[in-house]
LOTORDREN-567077 format. One record per residue (C-alpha): residue in three letters; z, y, x. Coordinates in steps of 0.2 Angstrom, whole numbers, plus 5000, padded with zeros to 4 digits. Example, Ala and Ser with C-alpha at 12.3 -4.5 7.8 and 13.67 -1.06 7.14 Angstrom:
% residues 2
ALA	5039	4978	5062
SER	5036	4995	5068
***
This chain:
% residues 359
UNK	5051	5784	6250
UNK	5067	5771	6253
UNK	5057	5760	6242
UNK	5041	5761	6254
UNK	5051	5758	6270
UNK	5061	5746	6260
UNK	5043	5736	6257
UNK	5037	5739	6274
UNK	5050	5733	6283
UNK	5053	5717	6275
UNK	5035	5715	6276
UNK	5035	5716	6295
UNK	5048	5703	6298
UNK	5042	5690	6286
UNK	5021	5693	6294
UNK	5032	5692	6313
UNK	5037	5675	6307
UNK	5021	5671	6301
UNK	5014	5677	6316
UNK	5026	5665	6325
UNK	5019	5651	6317
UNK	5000	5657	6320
UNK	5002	5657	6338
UNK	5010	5640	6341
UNK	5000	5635	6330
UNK	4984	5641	6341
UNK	4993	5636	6357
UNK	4993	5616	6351
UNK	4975	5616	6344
UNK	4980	5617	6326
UNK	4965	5627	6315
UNK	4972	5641	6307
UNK	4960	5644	6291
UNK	4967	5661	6285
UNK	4979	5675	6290
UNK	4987	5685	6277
UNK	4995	5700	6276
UNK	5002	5704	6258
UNK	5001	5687	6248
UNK	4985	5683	6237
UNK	4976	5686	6229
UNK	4964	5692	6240
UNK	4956	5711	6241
UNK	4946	5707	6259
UNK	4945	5695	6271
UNK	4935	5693	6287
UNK	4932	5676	6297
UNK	4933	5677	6316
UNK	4930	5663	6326
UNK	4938	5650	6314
UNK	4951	5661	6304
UNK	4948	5671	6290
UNK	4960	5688	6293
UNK	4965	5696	6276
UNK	4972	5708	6267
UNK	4979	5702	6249
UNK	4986	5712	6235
UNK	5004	5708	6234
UNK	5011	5719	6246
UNK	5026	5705	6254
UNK	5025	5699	6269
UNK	5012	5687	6275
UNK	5006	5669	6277
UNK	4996	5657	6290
UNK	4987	5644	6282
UNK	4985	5629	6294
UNK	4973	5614	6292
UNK	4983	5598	6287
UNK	4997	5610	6284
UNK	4999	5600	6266
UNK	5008	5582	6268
UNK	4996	5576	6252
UNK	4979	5581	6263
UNK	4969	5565	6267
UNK	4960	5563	6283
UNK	4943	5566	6276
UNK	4948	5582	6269
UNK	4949	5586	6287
UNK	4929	5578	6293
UNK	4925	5581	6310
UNK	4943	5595	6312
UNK	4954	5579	6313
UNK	4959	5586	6328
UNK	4964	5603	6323
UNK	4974	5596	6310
UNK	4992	5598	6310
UNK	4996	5582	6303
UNK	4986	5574	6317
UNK	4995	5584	6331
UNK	5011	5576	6342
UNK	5028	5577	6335
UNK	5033	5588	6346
UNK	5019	5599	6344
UNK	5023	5600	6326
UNK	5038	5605	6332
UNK	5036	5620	6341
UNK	5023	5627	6326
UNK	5038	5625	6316
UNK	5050	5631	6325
UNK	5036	5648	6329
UNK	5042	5660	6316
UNK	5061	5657	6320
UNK	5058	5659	6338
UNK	5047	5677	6335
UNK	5061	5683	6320
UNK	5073	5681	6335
UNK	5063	5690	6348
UNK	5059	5704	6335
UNK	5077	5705	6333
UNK	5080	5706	6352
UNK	5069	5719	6353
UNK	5075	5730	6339
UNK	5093	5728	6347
UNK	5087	5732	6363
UNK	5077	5750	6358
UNK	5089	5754	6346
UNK	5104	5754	6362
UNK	5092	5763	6375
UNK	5090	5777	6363
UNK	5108	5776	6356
UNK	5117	5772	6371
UNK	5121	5753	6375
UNK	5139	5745	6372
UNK	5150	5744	6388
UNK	5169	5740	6389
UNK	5181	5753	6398
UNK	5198	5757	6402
UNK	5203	5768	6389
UNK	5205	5767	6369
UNK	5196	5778	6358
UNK	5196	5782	6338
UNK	5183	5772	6329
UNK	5189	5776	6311
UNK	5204	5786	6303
UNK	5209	5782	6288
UNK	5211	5794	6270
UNK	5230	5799	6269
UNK	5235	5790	6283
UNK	5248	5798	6298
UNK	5235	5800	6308
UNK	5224	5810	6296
UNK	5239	5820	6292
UNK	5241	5827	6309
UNK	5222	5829	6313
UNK	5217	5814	6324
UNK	5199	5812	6323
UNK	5185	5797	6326
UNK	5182	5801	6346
UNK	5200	5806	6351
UNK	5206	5795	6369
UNK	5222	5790	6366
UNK	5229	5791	6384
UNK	5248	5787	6383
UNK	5261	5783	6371
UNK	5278	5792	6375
UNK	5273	5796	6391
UNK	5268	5776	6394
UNK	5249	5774	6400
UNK	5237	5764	6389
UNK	5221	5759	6394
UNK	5221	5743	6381
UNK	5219	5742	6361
UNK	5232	5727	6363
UNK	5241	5739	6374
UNK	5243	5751	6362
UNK	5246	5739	6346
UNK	5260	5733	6355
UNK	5271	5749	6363
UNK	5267	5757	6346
UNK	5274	5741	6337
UNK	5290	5745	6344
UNK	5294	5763	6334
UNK	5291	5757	6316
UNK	5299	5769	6306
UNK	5300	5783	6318
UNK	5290	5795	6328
UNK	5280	5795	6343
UNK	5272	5805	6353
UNK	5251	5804	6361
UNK	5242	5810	6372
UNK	5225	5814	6367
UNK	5207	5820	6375
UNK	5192	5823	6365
UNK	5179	5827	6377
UNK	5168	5832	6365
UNK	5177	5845	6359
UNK	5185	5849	6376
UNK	5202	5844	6371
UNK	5213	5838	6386
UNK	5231	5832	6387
UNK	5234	5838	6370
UNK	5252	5831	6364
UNK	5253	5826	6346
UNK	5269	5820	6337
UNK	5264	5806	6323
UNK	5272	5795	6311
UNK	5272	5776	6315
UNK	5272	5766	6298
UNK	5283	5751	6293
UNK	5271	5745	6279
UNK	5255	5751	6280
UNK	5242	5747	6267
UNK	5232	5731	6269
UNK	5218	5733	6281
UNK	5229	5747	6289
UNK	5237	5750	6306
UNK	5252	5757	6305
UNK	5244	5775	6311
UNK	5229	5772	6301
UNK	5216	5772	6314
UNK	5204	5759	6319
UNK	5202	5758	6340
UNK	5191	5753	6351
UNK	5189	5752	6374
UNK	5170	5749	6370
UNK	5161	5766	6369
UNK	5141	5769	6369
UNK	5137	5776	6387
UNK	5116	5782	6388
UNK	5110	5777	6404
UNK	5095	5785	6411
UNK	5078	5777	6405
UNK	5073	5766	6418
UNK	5091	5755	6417
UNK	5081	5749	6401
UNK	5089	5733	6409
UNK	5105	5738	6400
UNK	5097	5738	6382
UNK	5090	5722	6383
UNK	5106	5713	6388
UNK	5116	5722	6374
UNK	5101	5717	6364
UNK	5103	5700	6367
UNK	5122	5700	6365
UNK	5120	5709	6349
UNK	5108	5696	6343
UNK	5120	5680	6348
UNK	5134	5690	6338
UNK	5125	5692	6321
UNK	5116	5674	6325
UNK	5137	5668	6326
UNK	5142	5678	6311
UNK	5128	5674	6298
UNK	5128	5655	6301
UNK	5148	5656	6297
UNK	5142	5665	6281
UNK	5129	5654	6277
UNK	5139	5639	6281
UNK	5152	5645	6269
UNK	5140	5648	6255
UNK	5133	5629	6256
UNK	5151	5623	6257
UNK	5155	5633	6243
UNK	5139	5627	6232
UNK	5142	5609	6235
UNK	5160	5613	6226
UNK	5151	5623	6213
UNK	5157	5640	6217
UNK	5146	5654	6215
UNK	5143	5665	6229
UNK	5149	5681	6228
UNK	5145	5691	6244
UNK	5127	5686	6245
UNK	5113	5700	6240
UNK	5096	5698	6236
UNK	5081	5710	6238
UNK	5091	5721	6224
UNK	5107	5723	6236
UNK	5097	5722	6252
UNK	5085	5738	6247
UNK	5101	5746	6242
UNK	5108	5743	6258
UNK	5094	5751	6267
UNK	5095	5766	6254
UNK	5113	5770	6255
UNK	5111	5766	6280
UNK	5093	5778	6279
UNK	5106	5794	6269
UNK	5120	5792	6279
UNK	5115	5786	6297
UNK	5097	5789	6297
UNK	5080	5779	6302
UNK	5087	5771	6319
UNK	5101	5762	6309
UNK	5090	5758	6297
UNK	5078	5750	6313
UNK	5098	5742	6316
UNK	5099	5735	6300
UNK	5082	5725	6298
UNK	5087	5717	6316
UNK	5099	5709	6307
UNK	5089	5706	6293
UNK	5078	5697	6307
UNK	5092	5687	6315
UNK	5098	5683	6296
UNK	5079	5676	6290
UNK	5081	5665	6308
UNK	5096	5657	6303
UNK	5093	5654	6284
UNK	5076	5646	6288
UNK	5082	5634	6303
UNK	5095	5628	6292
UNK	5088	5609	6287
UNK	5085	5611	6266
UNK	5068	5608	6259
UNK	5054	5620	6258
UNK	5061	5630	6272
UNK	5056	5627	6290
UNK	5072	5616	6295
UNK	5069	5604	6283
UNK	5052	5603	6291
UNK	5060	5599	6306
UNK	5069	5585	6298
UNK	5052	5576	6294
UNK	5048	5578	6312
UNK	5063	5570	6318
UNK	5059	5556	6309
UNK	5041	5555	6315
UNK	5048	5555	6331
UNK	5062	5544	6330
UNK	5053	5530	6320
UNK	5035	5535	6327
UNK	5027	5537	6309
UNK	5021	5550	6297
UNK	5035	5552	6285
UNK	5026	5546	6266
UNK	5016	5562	6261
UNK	5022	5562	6242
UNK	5039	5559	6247
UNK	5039	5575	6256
UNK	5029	5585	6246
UNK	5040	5580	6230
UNK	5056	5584	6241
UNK	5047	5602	6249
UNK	5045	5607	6230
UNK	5059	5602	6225
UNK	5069	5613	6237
UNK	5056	5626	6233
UNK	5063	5625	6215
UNK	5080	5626	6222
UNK	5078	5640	6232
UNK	5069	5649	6219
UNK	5085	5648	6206
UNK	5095	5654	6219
UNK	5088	5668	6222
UNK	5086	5670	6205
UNK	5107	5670	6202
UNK	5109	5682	6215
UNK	5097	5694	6209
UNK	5105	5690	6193
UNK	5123	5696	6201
UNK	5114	5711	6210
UNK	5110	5717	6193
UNK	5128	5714	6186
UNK	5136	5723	6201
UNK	5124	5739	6196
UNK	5129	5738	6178
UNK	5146	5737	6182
UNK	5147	5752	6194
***
């Protein structure tokens, strides 16, 4: 069953892309000759108007075929379509079929975001600091803190901060202090706690060993949908941020010939959505493929051959010197980043592999 939604879902992201492309592409006058869904070879099409719409064996994904959509097509392969061909269309019409599939991976991400907070509850900022996290054998486990507890004061001093609270406990290291706690879930109020406040905690803990947090997840009723979309889009600027730092590292890191280490394939990525479907169930899964979305954006914007960045590049070029780029000089560099990309993926399903035969 993981496997299926695994397949499914990737399918839909990369047929939204596609989908992207199909409708600037329709928008600017370019003929679309055929739809996919799956990748070929065929098991049925059907042509309406001038597309064929069909449904191909290899259950990945998607494609749209657009005419002139090769560099190494000649005008009369076109005839009398010259005009629907994407080679023949404006710069900056070129441009925005290009761009299609990134701009729909992002509004699919948006989207995801967006339902995933209505029904969750969206991400607002308060006054008051509550558990996220408590770590195994730490003080704060020790005296029964749990994930959900409001820390309200520290000996007696008010905290309605995560920095307020770092700071006044900073000043016991060593010693004991004493909280104030609500858990409004388990209709605990003004319960006074005595606990440990470490010198030298472990790396990557706080010296009471609990991870804090003023944003908590408030529902609000259905109609202030308004609330999803904007944590939608916020949420989708934050992974946008975060993946092109990774990314950016990993192509540093490349050029200097260092193998990249935290980067999965579709090995660790189905395991992923394995290990979020049994812990946190379907909606985080939903969560997950959002960034999934946001992470296929990025990675195909960026300007490397055979993706649709390096595209772009070709059309700046068109623009800037207002000629066609040479076909076969394109076409060599397009499969030659193809080739690239292709042994990338390769080494990392390669290390995929080693991480679960190393376990």
């Amino acid at each position: 069953m993981d496997l299926i939604i695994f397949v499914v879902a990737l399918s839909i992201l990369v047929l939204v892309h596609e989908f992207g492309h199909f409708i600037a592409a329709r928008k600017t006058g370019v003929k679309v000759e055929e739809f996919g869904l799956g990748l070929p070879p065929r098991i049925i099409g059907k042509k309406i108007g001038e597309t064929i719409y069909s449904l191909n064996w290899l259950p990945i994904g998607g494609f749209c075929k657009m005419l002139g959509e090769d560099p190494t097509d000649s005008a009369k392969d076109f005839g009398k379509n010259k005009k629907e061909s994407f080679q023949y269309k404006k710069p900056w019409q070129k441009l925005l079929i290009v761009l299609g599939g990134v701009l729909m991976n992002l509004v699919l991400a948006i989207i995801i975001f967006s339902v995933v907070y209505t029904i969750y509850g969206t991400p607002v900022e308060t006054d008051r600091v509550s558990i996220v996290e408590v770590s195994k054998n730490s003080p704060a486990e020790k005296i029964g803190l749990k994930e959900k507890d409001i820390i309200l004061a520290v000996n007696e001093k008010e905290i309605k901060k995560g920095q307020e609270l770092i700071d006044e406990v900073a000043k016991y290291k060593g010693k004991n202090v004493k909280l104030i706690i609500n858990n409004e879930e388990l209709k605990i109020y003004n319960k006074e706690v005595e606990i440990e406040v470490r010198e030298n905690p472990p790396e990557g803990e706080g010296s009471m060993g609990v991870a804090i947090s003023n944003t908590e997840m408030i529902k609000f009723p259905w109609y202030r949908i308004d609330k999803g979309i904007v944590a939608g889009f916020k949420e989708a600027y934050y992974w946008g941020e975060i993946i092109f730092g990774g990314v950016f590292k990993m192509v540093g890191g490349l050029l200097v010939g260092q193998v990249p280490k935290d980067v999965s394939g579709p090995i660790g990525m189905y395991e992923a959505t394995s290990a979020i479907k049994k812990n946190q169930g379907i909606l985080a899964v939903i969560h997950f493929f959002g960034i999934v979305s946001v992470n296929l954006a990025v990675v195909n914007v960026l300007p490397f051959p055979a993706l649709d960045g390096g595209r772009i590049i070709f059309v700046i070029y068109e623009m800037i010197t207002k000629k066609r780029a040479n076909q076969k000089i394109e076409t060599t560099v397009n499969n030659l980043g193809m080739l690239i990309l292709l042994a990338l993926i390769l080494l990392i399903t390669v290390g995929d592999i080693g991480r679960l035969i190393g376990r």
